[in-house]
Backbone as a printed PyTorch tensor [residue, N CA C, xyz], in Angstrom:
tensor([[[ 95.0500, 105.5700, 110.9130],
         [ 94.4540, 105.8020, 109.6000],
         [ 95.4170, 105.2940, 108.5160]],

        [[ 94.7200, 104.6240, 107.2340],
         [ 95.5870, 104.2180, 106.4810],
         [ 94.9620, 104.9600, 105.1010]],

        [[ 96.1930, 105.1940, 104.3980],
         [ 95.2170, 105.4190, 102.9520],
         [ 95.4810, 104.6020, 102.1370]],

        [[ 93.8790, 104.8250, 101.4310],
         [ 93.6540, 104.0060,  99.9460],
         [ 93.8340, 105.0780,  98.8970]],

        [[ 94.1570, 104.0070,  97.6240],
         [ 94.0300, 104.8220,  96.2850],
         [ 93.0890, 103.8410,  95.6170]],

        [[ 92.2560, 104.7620,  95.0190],
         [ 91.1920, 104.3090,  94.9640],
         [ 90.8190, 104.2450,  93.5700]],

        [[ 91.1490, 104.0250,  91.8360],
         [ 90.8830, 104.7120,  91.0480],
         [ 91.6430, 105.8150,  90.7060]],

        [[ 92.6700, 106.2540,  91.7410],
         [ 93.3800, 107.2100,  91.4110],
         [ 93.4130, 108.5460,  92.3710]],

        [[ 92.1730, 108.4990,  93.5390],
         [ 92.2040, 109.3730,  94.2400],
         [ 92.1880, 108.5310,  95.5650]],

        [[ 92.7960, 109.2770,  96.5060],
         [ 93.5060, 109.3550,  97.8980],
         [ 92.2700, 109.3760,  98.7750]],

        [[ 91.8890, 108.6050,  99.4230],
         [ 90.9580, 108.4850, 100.9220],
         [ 91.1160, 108.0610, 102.0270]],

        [[ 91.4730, 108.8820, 103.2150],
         [ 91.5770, 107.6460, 104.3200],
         [ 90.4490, 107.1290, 105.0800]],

        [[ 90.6960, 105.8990, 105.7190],
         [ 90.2500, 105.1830, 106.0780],
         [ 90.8350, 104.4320, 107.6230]],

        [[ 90.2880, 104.1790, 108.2620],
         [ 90.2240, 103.6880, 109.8730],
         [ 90.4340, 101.9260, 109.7160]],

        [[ 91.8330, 101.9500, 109.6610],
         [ 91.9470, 100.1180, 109.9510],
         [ 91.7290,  99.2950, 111.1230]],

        [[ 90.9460, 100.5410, 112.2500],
         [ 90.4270,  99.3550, 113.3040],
         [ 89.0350,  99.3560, 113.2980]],

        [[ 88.0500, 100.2900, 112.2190],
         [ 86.6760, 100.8490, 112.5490],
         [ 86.1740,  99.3400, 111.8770]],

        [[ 84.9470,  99.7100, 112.7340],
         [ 84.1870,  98.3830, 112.3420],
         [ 83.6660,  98.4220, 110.9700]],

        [[ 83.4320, 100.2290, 110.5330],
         [ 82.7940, 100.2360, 109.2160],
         [ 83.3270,  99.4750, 108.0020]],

        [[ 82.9700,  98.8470, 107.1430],
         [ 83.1000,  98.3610, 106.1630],
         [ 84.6530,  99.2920, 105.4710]],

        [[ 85.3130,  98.3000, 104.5230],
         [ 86.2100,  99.6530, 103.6280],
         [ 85.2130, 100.1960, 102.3950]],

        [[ 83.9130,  99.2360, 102.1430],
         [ 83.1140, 100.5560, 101.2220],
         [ 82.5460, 101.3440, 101.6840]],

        [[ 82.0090, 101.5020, 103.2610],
         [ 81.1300, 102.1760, 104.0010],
         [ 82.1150, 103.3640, 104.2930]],

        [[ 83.5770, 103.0470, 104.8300],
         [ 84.1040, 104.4220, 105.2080],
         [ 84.2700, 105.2720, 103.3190]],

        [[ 84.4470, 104.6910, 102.1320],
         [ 84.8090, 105.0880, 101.1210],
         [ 83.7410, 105.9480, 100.5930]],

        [[ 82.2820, 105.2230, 100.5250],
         [ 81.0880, 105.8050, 100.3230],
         [ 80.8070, 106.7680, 100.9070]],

        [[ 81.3360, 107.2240, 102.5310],
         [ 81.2280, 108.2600, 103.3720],
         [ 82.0370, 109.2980, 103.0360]],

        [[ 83.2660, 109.7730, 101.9460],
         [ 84.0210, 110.4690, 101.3780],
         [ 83.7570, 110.2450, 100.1660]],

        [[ 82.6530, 109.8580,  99.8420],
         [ 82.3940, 110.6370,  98.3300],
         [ 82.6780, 109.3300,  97.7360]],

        [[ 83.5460, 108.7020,  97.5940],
         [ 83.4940, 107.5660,  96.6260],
         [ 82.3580, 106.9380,  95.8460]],

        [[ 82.2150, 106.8590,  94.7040],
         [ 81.1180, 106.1000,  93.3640],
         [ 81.2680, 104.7590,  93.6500]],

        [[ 80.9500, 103.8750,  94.6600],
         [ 80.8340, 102.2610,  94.9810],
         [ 79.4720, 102.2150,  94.2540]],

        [[ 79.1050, 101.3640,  93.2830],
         [ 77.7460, 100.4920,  93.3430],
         [ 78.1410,  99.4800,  94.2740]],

        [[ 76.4490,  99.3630,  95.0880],
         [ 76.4110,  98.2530,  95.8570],
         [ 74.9900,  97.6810,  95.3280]],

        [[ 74.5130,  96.9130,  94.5070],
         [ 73.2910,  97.4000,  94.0490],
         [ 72.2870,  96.0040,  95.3110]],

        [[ 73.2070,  95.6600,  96.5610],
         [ 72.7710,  94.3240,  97.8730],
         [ 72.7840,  95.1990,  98.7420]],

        [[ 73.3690,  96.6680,  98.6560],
         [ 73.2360,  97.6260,  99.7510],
         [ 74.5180,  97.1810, 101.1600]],

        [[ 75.6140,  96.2740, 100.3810],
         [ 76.6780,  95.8200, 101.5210],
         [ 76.6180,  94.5180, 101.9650]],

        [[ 75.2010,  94.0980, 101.6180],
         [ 74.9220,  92.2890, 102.1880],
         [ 76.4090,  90.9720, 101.7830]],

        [[ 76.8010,  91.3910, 100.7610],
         [ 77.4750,  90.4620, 100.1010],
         [ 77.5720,  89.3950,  99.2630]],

        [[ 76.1280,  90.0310,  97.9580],
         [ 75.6990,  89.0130,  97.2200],
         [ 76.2540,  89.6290,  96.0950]],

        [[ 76.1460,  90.3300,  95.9000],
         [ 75.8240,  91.1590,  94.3480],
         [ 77.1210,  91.1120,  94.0230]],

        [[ 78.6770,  91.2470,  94.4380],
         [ 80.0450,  91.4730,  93.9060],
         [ 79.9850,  92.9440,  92.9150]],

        [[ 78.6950,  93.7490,  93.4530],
         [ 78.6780,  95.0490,  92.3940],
         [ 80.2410,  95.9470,  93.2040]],

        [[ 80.5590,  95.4260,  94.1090],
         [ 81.2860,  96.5970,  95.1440],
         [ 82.6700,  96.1770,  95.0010]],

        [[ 83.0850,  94.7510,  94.3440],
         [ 84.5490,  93.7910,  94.1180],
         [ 85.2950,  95.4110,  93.7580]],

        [[ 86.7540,  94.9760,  94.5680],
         [ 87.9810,  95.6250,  94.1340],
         [ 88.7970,  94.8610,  94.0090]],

        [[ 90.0160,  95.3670,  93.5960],
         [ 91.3060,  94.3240,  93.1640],
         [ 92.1280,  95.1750,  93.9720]],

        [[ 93.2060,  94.6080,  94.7420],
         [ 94.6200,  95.2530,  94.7380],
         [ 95.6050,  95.0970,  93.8560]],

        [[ 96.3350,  96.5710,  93.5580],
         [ 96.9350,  96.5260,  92.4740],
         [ 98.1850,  96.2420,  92.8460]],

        [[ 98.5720,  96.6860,  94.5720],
         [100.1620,  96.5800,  94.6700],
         [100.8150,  95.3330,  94.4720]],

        [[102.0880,  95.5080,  94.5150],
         [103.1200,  94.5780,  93.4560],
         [103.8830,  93.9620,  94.8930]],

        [[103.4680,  93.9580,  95.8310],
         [103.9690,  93.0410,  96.9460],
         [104.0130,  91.8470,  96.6920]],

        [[104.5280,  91.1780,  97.5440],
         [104.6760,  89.3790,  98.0320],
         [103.4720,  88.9950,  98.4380]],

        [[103.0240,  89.8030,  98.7580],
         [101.6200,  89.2300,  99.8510],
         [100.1490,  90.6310,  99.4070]],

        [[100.1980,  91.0440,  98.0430],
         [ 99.1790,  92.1890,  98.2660],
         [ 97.8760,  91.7050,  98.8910]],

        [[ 97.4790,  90.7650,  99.0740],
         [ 96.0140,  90.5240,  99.4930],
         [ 96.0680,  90.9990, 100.9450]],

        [[ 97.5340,  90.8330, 101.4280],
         [ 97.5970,  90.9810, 103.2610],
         [ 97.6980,  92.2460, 103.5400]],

        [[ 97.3010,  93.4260, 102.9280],
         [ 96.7450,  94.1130, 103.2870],
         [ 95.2830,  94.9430, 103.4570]],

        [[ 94.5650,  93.7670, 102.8310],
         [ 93.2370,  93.9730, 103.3480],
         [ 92.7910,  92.8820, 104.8160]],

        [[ 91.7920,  93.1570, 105.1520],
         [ 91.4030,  92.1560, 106.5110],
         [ 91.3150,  90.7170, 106.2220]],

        [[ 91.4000,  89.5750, 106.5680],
         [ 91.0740,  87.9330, 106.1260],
         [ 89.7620,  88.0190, 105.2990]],

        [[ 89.3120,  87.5270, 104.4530],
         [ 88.2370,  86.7710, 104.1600],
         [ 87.8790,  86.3370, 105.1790]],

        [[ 86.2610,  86.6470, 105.0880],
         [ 85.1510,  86.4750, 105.8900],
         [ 84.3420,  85.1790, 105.2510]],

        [[ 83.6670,  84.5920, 105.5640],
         [ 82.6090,  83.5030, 105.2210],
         [ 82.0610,  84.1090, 104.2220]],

        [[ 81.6460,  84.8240, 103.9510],
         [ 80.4140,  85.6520, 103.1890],
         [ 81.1510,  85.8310, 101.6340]],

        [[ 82.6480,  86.2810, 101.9060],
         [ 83.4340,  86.1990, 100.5970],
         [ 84.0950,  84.4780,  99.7840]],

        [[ 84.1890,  84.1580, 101.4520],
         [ 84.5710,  82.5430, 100.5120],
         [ 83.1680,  81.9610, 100.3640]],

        [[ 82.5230,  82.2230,  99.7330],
         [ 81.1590,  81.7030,  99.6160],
         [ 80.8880,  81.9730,  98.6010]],

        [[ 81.5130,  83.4190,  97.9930],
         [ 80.9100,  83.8400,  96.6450],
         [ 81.9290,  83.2630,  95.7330]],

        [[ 83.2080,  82.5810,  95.7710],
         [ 83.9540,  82.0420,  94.7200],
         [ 84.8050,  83.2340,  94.4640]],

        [[ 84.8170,  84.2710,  94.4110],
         [ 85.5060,  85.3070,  93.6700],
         [ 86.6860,  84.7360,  92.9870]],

        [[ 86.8870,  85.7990,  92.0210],
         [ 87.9440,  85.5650,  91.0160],
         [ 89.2820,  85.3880,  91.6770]],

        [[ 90.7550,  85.3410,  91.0650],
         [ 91.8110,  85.6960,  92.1440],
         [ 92.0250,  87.1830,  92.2200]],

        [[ 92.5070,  87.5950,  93.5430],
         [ 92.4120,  88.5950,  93.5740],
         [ 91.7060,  90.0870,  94.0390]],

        [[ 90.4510,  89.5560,  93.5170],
         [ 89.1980,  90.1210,  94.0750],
         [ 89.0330,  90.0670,  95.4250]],

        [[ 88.0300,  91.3740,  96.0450],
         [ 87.5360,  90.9440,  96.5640],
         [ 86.4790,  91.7290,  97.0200]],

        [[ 85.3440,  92.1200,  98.2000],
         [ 84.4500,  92.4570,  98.6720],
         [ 84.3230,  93.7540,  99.1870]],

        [[ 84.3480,  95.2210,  98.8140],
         [ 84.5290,  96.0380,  99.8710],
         [ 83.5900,  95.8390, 101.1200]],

        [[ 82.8940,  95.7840, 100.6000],
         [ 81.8380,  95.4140, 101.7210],
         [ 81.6760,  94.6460, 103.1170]],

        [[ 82.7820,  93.8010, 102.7450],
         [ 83.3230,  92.6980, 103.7090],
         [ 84.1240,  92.8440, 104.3740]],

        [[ 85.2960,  94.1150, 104.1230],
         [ 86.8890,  94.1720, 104.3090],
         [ 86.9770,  95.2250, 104.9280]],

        [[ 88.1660,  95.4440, 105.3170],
         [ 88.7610,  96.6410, 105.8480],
         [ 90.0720,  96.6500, 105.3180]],

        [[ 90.8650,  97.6920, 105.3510],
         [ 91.6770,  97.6800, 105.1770],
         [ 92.9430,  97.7320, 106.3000]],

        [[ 94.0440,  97.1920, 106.3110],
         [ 95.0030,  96.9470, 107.2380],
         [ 96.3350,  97.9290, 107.0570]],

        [[ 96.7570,  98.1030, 105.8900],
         [ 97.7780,  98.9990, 105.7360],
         [ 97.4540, 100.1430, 104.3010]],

        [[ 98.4850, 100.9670, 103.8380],
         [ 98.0250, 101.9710, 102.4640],
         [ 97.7860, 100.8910, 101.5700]],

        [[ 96.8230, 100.9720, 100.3500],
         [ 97.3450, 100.0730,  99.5600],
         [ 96.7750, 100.9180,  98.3140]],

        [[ 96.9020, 100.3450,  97.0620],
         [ 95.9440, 100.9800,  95.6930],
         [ 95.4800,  99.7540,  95.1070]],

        [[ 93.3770, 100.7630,  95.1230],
         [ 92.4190,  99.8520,  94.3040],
         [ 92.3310, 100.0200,  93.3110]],

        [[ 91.4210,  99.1370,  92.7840],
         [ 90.9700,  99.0620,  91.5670],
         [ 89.4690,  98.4770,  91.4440]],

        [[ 88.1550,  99.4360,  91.6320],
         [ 86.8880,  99.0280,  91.3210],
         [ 87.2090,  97.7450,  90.2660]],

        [[ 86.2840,  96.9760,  90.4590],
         [ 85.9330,  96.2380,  88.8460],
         [ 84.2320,  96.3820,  88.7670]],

        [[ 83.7070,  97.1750,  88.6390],
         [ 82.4690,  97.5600,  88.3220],
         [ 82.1130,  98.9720,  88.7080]]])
């Protein structure tokens, strides 16, 4: 189990589960709009990592097809798509 900060509150989450990192977040209460329901169109569900690492993106899972497809900003990216790999702190952007 790894935890996220999420907005400011603490959730863990399963870095080998197949569930999504918005699906396990949404399952503890978390406020995700998804308004694609997880498909990976809408970017209603984009988070940012905030940590100040060398590498913060490497602690979420690789980009999937579905995210390099949508262009995202830098930074961004998909809960919907991702999992998470180690603790890290989000940041909704919607």
């Amino acid at each position: 189990m790894v935890t996220i900060h999420l907005n400011g509150t603490a959730y863990q989450v399963d870095e080998n589960s197949e569930e999504s990192l918005m699906a396990q977040l949404k399952a503890q209460g978390a406020e995700i709009i998804a308004a694609c329901n997880g498909a990976g169109i809408c970017q209603t569900c984009a988070v940012r990592v905030k940590s100040d690492g060398p590498a913060p993106m490497g602690e979420l899972t690789p980009m999937n097809e579905t995210e390099e497809l949508m262009s995202l900003p830098d930074g961004q990216r998909l809960s919907c798509q991702c999992n998470a790999k180690t603790d890290c702190d989000l940041e909704l952007m919607y």
